[in-house]
Backbone as CSV, one residue per row, in Angstrom:
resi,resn,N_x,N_y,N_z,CA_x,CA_y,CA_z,C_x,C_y,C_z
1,UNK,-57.137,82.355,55.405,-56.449,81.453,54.494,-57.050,80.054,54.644
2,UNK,-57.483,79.011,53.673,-58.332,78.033,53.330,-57.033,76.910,53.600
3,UNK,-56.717,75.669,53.807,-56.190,74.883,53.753,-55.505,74.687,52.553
4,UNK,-56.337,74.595,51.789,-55.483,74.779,50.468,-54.511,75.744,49.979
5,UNK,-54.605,76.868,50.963,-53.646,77.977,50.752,-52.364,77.874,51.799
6,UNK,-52.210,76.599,52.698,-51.299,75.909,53.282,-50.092,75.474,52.262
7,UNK,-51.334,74.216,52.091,-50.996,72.972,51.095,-50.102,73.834,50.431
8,UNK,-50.466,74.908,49.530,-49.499,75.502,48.139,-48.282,75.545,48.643
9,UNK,-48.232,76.222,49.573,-47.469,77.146,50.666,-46.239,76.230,50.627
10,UNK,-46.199,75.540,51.172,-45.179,74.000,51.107,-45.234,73.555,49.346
11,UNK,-45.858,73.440,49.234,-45.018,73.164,47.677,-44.457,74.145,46.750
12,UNK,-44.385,75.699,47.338,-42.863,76.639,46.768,-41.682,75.814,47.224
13,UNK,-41.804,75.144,48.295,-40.597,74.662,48.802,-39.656,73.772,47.691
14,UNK,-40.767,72.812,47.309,-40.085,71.773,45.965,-39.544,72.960,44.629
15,UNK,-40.159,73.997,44.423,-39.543,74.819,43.272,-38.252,75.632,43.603
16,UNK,-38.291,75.700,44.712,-37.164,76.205,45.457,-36.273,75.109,44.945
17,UNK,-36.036,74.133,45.713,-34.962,72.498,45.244,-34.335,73.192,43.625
18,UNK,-35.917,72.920,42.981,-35.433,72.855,41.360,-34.791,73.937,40.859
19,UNK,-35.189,75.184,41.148,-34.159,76.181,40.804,-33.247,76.676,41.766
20,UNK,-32.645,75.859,42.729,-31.126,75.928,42.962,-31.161,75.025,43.508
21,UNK,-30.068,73.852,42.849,-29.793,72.567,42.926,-29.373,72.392,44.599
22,UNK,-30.177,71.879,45.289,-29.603,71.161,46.866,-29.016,69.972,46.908
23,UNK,-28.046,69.443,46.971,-27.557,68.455,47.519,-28.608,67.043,47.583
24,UNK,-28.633,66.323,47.055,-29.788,64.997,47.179,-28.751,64.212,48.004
25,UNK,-27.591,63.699,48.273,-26.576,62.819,48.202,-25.412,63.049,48.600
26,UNK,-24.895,62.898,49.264,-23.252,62.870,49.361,-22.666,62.055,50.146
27,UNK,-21.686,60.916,49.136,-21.064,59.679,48.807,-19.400,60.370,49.401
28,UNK,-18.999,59.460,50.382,-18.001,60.039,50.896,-17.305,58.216,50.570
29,UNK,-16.080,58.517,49.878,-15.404,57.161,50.185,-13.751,57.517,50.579
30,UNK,-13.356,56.717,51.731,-11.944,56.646,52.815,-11.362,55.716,52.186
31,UNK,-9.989,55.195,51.796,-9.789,53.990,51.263,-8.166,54.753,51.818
32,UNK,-8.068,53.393,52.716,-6.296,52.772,53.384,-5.787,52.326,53.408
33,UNK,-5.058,51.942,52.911,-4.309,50.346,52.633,-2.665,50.239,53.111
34,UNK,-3.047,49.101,54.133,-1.591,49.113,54.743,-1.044,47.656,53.873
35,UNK,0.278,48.035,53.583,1.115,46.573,53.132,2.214,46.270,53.863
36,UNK,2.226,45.298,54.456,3.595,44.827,55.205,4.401,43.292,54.159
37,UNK,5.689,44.152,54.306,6.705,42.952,53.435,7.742,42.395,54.143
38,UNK,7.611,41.165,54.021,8.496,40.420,54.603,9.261,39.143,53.728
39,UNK,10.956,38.669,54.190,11.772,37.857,54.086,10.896,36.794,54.092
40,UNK,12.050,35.791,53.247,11.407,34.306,53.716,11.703,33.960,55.094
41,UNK,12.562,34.746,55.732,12.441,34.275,57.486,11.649,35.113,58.082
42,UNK,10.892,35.486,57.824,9.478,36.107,58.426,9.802,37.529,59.198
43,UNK,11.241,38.219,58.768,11.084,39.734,59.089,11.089,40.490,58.348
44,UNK,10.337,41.658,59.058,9.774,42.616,58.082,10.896,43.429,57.515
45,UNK,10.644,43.777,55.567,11.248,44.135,55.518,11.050,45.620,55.571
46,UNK,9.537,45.966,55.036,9.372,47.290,55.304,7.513,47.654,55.350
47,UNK,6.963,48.701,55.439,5.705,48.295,55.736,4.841,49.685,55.393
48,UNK,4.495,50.022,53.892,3.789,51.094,53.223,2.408,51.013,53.625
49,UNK,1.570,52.488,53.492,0.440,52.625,53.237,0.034,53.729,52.101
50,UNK,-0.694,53.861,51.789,-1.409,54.586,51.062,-3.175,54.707,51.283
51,UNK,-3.432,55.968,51.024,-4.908,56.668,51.256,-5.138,57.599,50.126
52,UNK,-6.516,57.465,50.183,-7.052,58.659,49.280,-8.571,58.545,49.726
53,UNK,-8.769,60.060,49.847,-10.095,60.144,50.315,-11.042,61.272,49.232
54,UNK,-12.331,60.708,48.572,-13.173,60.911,47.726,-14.634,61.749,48.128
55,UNK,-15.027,62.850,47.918,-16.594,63.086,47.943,-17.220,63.265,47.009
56,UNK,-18.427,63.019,46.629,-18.885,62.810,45.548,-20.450,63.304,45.908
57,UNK,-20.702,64.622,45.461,-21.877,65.043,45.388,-23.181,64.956,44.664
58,UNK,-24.272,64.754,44.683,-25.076,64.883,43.715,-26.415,65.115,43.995
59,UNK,-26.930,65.978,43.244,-28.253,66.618,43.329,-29.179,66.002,41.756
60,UNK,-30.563,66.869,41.744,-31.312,66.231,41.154,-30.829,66.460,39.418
61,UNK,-30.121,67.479,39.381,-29.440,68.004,37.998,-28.340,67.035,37.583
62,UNK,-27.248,66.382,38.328,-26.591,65.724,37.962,-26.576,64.489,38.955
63,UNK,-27.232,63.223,38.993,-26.831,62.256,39.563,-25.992,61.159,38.985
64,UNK,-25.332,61.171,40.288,-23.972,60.873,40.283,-23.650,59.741,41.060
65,UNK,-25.123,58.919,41.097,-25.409,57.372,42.184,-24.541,56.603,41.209
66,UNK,-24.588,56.380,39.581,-23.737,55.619,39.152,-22.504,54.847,38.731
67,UNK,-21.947,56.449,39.605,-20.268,56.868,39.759,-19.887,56.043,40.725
68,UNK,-20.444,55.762,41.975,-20.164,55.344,43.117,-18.683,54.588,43.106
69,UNK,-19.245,53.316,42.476,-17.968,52.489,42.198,-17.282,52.845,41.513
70,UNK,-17.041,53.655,40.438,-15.759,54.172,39.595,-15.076,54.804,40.673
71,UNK,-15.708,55.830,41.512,-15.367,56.633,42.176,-14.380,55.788,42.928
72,UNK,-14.530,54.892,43.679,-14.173,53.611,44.548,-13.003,53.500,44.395
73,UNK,-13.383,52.795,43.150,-12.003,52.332,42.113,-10.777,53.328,42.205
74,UNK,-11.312,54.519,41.596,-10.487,55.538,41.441,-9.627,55.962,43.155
75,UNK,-9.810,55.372,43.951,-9.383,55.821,45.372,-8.639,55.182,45.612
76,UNK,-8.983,53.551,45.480,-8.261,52.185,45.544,-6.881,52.108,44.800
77,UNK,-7.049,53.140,43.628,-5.887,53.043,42.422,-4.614,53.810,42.960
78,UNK,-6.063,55.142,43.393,-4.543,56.098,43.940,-3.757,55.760,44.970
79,UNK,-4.580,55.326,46.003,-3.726,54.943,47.049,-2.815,53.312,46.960
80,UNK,-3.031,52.780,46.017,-2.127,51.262,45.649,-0.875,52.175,44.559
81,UNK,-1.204,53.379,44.386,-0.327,53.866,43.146,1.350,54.769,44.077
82,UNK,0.158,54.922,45.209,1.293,55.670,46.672,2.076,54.322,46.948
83,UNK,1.529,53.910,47.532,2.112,52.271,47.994,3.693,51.974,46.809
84,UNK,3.071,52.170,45.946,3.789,51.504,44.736,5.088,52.166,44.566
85,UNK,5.150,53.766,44.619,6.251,54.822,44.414,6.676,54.778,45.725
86,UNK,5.935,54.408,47.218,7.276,54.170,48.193,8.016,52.967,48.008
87,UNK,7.275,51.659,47.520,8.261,50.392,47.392,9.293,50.869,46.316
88,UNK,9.222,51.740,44.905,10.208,51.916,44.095,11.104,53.141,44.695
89,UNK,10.729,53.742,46.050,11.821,54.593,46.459,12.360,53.824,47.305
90,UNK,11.997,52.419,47.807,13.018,51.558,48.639,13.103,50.614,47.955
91,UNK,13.953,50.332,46.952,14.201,49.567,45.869,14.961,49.017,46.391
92,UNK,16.718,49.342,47.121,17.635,48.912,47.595,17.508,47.704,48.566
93,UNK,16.071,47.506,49.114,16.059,46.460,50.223,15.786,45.385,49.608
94,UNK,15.509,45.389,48.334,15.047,43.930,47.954,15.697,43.362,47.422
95,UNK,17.141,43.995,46.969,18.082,43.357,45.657,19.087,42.588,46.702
């Protein structure tokens, strides 16, 4: 076998990739958000969090680098949206 019959040898590898999509990427985003509420005399009145955790795959068929920040967004929302439905299930402390 000639060197050149190496060389080829390794480049089935790249046709391999193209006909079954491998993974190029994967965008993992954690998003936590703690809120603490407090009186005007500085005690707490109660103290939520919310999380949501995102993966976001992408290979050479669908990239998905431009999502990143929507993706973000979309984590940030859900978990401020948790936050939000425990302060309206403790409604009673603020009135």
């Amino acid at each position: 076998m000639t060197n050149y019959g190496k060389i080829s040898l390794f480049s089935y590898v790249g046709i391999v990739t193209w006909l079954f999509p491998v993974p190029l990427s994967v965008n993992k985003t954690d998003v936590e958000l703690i809120l603490s509420v407090y009186n005007n005399k500085g005690e707490l009145i109660g103290k939520y969090s919310g999380q949501n955790d995102t993966t976001l795959r992408s290979n050479m068929y669908n990239n998905k680098q431009g999502a990143i920040l929507a993706e973000t967004d979309k984590s940030f929302s859900k978990a401020i949206t948790q936050i939000r439905e425990s302060i309206l299930k403790d409604a009673a402390k603020y009135n």
